[in-house]
C-alpha positions in Angstrom: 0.0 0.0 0.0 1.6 3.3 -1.2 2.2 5.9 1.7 0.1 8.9 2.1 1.8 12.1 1.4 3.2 14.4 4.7 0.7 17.3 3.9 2.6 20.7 4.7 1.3 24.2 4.2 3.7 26.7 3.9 3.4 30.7 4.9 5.2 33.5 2.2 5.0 36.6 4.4 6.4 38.3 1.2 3.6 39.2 -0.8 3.6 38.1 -4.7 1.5 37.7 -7.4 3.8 35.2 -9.1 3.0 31.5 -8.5 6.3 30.4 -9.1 7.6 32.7 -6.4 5.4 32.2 -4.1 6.0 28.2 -4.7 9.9 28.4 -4.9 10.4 27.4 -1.3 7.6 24.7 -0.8 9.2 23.6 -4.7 13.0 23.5 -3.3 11.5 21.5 0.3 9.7 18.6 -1.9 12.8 18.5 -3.9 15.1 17.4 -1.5 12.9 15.8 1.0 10.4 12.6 -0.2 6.8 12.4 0.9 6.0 15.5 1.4 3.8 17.6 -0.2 3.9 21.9 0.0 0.8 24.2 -0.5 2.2 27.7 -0.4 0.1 30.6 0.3 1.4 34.4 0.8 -0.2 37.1 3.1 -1.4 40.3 1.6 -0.3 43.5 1.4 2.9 42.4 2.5 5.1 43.6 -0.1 8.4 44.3 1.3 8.0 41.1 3.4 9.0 41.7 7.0 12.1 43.5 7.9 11.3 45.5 10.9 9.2 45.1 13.9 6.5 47.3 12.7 5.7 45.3 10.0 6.3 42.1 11.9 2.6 43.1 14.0 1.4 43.8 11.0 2.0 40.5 9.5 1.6 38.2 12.6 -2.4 38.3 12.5 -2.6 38.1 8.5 -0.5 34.8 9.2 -2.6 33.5 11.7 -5.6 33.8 9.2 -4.0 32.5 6.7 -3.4 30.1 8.7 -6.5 28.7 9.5 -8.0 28.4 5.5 -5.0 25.2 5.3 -7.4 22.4 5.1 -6.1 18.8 5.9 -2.7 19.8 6.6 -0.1 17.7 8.4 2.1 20.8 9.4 2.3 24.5 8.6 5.8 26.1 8.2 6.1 30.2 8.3 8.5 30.6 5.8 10.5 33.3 7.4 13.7 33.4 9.7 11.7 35.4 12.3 8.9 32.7 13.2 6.4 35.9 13.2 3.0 34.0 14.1 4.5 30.8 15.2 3.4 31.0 18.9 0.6 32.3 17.6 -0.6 30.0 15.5 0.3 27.4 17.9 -2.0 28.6 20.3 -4.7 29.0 17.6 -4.6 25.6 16.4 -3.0 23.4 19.6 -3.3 20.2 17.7 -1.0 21.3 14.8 2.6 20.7 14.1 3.8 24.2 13.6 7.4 25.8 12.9 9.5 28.3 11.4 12.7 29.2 9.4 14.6 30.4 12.5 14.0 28.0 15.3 15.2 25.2 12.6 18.0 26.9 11.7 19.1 27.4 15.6 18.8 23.9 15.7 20.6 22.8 12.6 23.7 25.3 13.2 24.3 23.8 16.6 25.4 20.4 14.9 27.6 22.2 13.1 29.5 24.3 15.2 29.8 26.3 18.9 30.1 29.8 17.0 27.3 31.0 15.4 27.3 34.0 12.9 24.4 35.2 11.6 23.8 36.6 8.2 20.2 38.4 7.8 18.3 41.6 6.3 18.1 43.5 9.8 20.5 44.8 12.3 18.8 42.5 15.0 18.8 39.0 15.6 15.2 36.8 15.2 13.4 35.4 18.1 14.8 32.1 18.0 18.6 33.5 18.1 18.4 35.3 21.3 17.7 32.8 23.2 21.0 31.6 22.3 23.7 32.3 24.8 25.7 35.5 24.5 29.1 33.1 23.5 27.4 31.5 21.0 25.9 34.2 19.1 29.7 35.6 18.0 28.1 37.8 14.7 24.7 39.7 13.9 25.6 41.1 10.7 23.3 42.3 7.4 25.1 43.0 3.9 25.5 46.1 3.1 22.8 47.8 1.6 20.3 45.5 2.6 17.4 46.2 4.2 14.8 43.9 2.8 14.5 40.6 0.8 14.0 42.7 -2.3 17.9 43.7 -1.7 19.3 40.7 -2.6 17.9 39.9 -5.8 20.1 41.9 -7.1 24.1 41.2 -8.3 25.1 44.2 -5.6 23.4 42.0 -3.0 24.9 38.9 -3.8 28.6 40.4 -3.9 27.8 42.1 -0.7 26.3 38.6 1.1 29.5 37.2 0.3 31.7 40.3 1.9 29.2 39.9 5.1 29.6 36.3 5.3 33.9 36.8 5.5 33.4 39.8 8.1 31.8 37.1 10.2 34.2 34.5 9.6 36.8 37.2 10.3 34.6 37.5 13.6 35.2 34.0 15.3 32.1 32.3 13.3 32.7 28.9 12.2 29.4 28.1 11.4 27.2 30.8 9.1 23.0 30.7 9.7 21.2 32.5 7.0 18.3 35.1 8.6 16.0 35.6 6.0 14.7 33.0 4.0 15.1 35.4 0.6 18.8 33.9 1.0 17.3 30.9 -0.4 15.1 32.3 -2.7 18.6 33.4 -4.5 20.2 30.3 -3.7 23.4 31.9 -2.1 24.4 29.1 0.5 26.2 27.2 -1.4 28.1 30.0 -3.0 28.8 31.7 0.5 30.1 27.9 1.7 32.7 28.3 -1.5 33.6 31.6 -1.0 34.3 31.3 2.5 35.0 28.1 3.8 32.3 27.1 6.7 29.1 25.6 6.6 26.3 27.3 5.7 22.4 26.5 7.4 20.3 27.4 4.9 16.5 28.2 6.4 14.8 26.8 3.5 16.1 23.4 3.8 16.5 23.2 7.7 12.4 23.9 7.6 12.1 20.5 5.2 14.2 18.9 7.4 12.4 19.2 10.4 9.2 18.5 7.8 10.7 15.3 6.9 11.8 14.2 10.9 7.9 15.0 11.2 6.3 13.1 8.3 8.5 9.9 9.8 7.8 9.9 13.4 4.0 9.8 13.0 
């Protein structure tokens, strides 16, 4: 008998009217990771994404309604390094596996090293990183003119990911976490792991991961 599919739906909090966009990182989390299948869904009016905390309580209660219309879902992922609406949701719908792009990528750094250096879009550090403690956070650092995920879909953003990532190196780092999931949505780990010689946690994929443990422990 074939196995049912892991159903996930996943939260864009960058708003888009392009279905390939807005399907890009449920697309690159069924690549990599078998049985599972992604519904992606984007709030509106959200069109610079989340990159402060104003527009963080903007956002929270369009996720939480967004939510809420996933029918038959297995998990729901907020596709951002933030976890805006996480607890929130989890309180909204207590019987639902629920996580986010930055407590997975806490996680999956800590395998890889004791120094973490974080590479984001803002000049502070998401929820799930300051709970780390102070010695293990070593680097909060955003590229050069950066300031939202629109920023680095551009050829200036990439060069100036890949001068961030060796400042942090240069700062005691020896393992890189990528805060904002538009680092994925460019597809920069890999380069930044070339370029600069320490493993890279991409969001994305640390989000499928956790997905996948999910789908294979029920």
């Amino acid at each position: 008998m074939e196995k049912k599919l892991f159903q996930v739906g996943l939260i864009r909090v960058l708003t888009s009217d392009d279905p390939h966009f807005i399907d890009m990182h449920g697309q690159i989390i069924m690549d990599h990771f078998p049985g599972i299948q992604v519904e992606s869904r984007c709030i509106p009016d959200q069109w610079e994404g989340i990159h402060s905390h104003e527009l963080e309580l903007i956002a929270v209660p369009k996720i939480v309604e967004l939510a809420k219309t996933f029918q038959d879902k297995d998990m729901i992922i907020v596709s951002c390094a933030d976890d805006p609406g996480v607890a929130e949701i989890r309180e909204a719908l207590p019987h639902m596996s629920v996580t986010g792009g930055g407590e997975t990528t806490v996680a999956l750094a800590g395998k890889y090293g004791e120094k973490i250096g974080l590479l984001g879009i803002t000049d502070y550090a998401p929820r799930a990183y300051r709970k780390l403690p102070k010695d293990r956070l070593v680097a909060v650092e955003k590229p050069e003119g950066v300031n939202s995920t629109l920023d680095l879909m551009t050829d200036e953003g990439r060069k100036n990911c890949v001068a961030c990532a060796r400042k942090i190196k240069d700062m005691g780092a020896d393992v890189i976490a990528l805060g904002c999931t538009g680092l994925t949505t460019i597809g920069i780990a890999k380069l930044l792991e070339q370029e600069v010689g320490l493993p890279v946690i991409d969001p994305v994929l640390a989000e499928g991961l956790f997905a996948f443990f999910e789908s294979i422990r029920k």
